[in-house]
GUMITI-879917 format. One record per atom (N, C-alpha, C): atom name; x negated, y negated, z. Coordinates in nm, 3 decimals, always signed. Example, Ala and Ser with C-alpha at 12.3 -4.5 7.8 and 13.67 -1.06 7.14 Angstrom:
# GUMITI-879917
(node N; (-1.319; +0.569; +0.780))
(node CA; (-1.230; +0.450; +0.780))
(node C; (-1.320; +0.330; +0.780))
(node N; (-1.285; +0.225; +0.708))
(node CA; (-1.367; +0.106; +0.714))
(node C; (-1.290; -0.003; +0.787))
***
This chain:
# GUMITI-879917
(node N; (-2.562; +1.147; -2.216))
(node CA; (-2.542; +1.020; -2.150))
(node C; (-2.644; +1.007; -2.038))
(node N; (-2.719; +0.904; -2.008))
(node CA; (-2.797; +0.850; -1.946))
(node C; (-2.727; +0.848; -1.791))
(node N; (-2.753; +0.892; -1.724))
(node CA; (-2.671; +0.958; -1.538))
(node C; (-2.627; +0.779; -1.523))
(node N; (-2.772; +0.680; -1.516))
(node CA; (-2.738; +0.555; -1.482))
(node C; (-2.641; +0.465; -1.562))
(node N; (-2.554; +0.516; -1.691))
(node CA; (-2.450; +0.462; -1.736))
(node C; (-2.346; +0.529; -1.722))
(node N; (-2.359; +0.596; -1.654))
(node CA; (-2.202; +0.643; -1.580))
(node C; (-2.114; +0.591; -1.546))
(node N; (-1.973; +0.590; -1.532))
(node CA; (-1.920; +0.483; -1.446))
(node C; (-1.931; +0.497; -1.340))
(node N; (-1.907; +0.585; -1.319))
(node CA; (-1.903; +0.609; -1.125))
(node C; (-2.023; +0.546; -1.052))
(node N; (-2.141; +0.566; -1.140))
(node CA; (-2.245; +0.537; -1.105))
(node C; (-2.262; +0.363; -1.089))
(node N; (-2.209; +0.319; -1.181))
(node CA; (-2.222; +0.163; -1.200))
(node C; (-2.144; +0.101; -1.104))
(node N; (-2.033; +0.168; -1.098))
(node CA; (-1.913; +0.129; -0.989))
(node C; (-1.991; +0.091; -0.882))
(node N; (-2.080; +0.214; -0.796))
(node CA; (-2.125; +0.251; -0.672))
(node C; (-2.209; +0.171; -0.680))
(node N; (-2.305; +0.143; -0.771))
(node CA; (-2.426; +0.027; -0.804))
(node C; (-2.396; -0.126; -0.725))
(node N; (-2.290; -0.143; -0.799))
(node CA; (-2.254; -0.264; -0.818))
(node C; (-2.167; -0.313; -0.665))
(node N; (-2.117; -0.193; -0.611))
(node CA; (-2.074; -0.221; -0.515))
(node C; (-2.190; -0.250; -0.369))
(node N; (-2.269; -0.124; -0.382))
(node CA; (-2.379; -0.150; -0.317))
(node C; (-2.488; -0.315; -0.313))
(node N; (-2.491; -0.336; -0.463))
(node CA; (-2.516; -0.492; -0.455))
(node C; (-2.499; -0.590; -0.410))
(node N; (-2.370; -0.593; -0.458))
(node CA; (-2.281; -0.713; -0.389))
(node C; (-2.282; -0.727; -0.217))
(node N; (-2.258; -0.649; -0.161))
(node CA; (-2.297; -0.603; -0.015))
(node C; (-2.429; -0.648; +0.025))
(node N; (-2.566; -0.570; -0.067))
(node CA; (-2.710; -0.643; -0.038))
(node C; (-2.698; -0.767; -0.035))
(node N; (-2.630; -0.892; -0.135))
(node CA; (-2.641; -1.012; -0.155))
(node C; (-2.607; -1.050; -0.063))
(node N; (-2.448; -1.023; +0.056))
(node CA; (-2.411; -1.067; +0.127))
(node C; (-2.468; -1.096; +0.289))
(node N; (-2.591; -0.970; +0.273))
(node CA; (-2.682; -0.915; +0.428))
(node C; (-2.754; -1.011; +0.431))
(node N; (-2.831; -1.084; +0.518))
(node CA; (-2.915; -1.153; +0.531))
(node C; (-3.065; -1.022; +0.535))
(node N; (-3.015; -0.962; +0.695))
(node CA; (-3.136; -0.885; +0.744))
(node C; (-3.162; -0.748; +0.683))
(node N; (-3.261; -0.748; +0.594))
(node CA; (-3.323; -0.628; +0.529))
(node C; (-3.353; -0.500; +0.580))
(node N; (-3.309; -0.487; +0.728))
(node CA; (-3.278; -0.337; +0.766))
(node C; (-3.163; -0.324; +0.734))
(node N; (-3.044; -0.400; +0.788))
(node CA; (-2.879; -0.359; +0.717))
(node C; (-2.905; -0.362; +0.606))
(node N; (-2.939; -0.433; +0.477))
(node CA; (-2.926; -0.449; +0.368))
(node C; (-2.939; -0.282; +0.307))
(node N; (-3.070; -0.232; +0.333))
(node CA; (-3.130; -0.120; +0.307))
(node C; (-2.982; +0.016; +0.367))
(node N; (-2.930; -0.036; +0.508))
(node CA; (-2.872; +0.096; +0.523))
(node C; (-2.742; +0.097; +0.448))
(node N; (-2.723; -0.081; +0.384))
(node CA; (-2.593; -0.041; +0.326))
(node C; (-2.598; +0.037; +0.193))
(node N; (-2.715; +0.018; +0.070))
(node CA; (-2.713; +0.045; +0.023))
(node C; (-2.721; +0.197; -0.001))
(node N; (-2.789; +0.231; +0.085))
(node CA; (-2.824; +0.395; +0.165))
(node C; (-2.671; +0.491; +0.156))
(node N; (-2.595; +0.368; +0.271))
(node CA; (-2.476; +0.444; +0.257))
(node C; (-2.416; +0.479; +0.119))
(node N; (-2.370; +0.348; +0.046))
(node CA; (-2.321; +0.388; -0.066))
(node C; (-2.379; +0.461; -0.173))
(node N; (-2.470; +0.513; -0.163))
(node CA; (-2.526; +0.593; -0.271))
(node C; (-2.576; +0.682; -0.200))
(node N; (-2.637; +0.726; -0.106))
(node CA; (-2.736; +0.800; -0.044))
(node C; (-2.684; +0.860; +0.075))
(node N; (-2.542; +0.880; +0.152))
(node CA; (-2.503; +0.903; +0.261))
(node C; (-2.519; +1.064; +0.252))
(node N; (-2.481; +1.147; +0.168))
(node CA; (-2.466; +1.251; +0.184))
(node C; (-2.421; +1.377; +0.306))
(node N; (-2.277; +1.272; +0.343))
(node CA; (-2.216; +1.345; +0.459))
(node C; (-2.118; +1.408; +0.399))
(node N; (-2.075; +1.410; +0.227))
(node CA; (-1.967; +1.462; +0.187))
(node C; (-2.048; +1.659; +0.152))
(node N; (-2.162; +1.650; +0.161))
(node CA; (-2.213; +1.779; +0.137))
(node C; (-2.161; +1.910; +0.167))
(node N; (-2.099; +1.961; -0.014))
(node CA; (-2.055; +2.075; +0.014))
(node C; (-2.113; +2.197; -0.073))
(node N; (-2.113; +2.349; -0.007))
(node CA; (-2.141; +2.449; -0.112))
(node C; (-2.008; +2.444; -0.208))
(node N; (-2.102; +2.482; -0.351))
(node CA; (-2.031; +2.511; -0.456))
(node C; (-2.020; +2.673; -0.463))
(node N; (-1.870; +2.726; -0.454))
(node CA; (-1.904; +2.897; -0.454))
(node C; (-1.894; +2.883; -0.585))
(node N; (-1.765; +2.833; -0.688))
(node CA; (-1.752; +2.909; -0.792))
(node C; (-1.717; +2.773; -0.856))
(node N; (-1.697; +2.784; -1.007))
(node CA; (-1.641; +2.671; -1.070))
(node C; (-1.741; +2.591; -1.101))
(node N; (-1.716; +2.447; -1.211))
(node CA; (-1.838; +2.376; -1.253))
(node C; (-1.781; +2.243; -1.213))
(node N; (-1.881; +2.137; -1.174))
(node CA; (-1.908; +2.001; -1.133))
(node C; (-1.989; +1.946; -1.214))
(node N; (-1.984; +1.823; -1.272))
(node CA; (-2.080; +1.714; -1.312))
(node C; (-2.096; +1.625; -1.177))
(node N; (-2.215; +1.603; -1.192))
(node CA; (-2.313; +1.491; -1.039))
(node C; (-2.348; +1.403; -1.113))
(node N; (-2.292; +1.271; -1.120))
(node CA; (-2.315; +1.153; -1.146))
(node C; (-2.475; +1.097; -1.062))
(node N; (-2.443; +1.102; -0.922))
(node CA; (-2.552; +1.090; -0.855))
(node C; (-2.540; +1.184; -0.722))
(node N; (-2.667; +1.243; -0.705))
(node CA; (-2.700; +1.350; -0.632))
(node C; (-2.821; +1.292; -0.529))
(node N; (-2.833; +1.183; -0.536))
(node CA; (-2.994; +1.155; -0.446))
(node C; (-3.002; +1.180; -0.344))
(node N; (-2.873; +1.208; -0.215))
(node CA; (-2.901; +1.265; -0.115))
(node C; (-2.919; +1.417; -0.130))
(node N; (-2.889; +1.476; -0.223))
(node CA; (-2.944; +1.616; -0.233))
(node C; (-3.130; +1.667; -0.244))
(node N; (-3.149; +1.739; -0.159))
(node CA; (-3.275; +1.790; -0.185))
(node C; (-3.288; +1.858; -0.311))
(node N; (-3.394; +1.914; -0.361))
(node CA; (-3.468; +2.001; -0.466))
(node C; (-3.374; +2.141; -0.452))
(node N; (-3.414; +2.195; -0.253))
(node CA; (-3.373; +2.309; -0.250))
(node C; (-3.214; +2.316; -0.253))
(node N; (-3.115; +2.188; -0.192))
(node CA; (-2.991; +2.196; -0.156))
(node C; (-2.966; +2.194; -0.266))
(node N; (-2.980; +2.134; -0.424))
(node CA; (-2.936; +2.155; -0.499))
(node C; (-2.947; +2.283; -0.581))
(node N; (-3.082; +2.350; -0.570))
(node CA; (-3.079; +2.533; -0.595))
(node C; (-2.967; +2.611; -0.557))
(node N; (-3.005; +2.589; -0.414))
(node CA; (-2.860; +2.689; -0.353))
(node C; (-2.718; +2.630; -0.311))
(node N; (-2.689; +2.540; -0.465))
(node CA; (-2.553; +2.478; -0.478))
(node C; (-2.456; +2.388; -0.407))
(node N; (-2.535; +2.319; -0.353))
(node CA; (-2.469; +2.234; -0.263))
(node C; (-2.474; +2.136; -0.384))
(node N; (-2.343; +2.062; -0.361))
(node CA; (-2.295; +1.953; -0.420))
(node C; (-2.256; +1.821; -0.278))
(node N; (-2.239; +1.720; -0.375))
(node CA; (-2.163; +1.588; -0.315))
(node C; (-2.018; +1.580; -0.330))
(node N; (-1.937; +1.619; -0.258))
(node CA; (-1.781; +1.598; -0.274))
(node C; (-1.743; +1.448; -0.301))
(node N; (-1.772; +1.391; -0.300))
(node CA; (-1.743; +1.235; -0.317))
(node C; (-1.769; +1.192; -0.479))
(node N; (-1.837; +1.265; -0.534))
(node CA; (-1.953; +1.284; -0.656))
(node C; (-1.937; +1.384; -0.772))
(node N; (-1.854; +1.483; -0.737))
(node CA; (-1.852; +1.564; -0.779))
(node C; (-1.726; +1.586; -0.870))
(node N; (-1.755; +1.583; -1.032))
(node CA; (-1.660; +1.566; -1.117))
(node C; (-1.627; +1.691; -1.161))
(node N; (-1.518; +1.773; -1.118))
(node CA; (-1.441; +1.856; -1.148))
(node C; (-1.508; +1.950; -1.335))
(node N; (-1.526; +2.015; -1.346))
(node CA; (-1.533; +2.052; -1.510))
(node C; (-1.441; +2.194; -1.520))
(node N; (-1.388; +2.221; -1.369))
(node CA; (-1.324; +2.316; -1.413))
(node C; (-1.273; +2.402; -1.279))
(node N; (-1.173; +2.427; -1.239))
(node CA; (-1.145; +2.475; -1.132))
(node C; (-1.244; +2.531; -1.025))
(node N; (-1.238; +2.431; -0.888))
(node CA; (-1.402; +2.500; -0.823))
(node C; (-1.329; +2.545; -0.689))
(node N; (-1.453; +2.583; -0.633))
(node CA; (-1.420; +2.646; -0.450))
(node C; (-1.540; +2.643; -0.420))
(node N; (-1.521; +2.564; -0.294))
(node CA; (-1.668; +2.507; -0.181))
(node C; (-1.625; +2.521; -0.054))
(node N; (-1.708; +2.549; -0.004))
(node CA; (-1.726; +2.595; +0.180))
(node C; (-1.760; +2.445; +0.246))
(node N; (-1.717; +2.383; +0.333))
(node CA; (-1.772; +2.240; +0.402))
(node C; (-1.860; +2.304; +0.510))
***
């Protein structure tokens, strides 16, 4: 499956949109959309267990090596444990 036909993903899309349409000024516009997809304050290590990441874009290259996930994002595949 294509990450961008996800639901979660479309959900968050679409919500983020609707919000842009409503901003006039293109600095809010930008941070709303930021937030909803891009906040990455839910950032947690993954010790054990598996997650699917719908969307990960606030994750770096390296944060995603050494297992940091998005708690907000992060679809269960199987009993996990993460450090905040």
């Amino acid at each position: 499956m294509n990450i961008e036909d996800h639901p979660t993903v479309k959900r968050m899309r679409a919500i983020a949109d609707a919000r842009v349409e409503k901003e006039k000024d293109g600095i809010a516009a930008a941070w709303l959309r930021q937030l909803a997809l891009e906040c990455g304050a839910c950032r947690v290590k993954l010790l054990s267990g598996k997650v699917l990441m719908p969307v990960e874009d606030s994750l770096t290259q390296g944060e995603k090596e050494r297992g940091y996930i998005l708690a907000c994002q992060a679809l269960a595949q199987s009993d996990v444990v993460v450090e905040s």
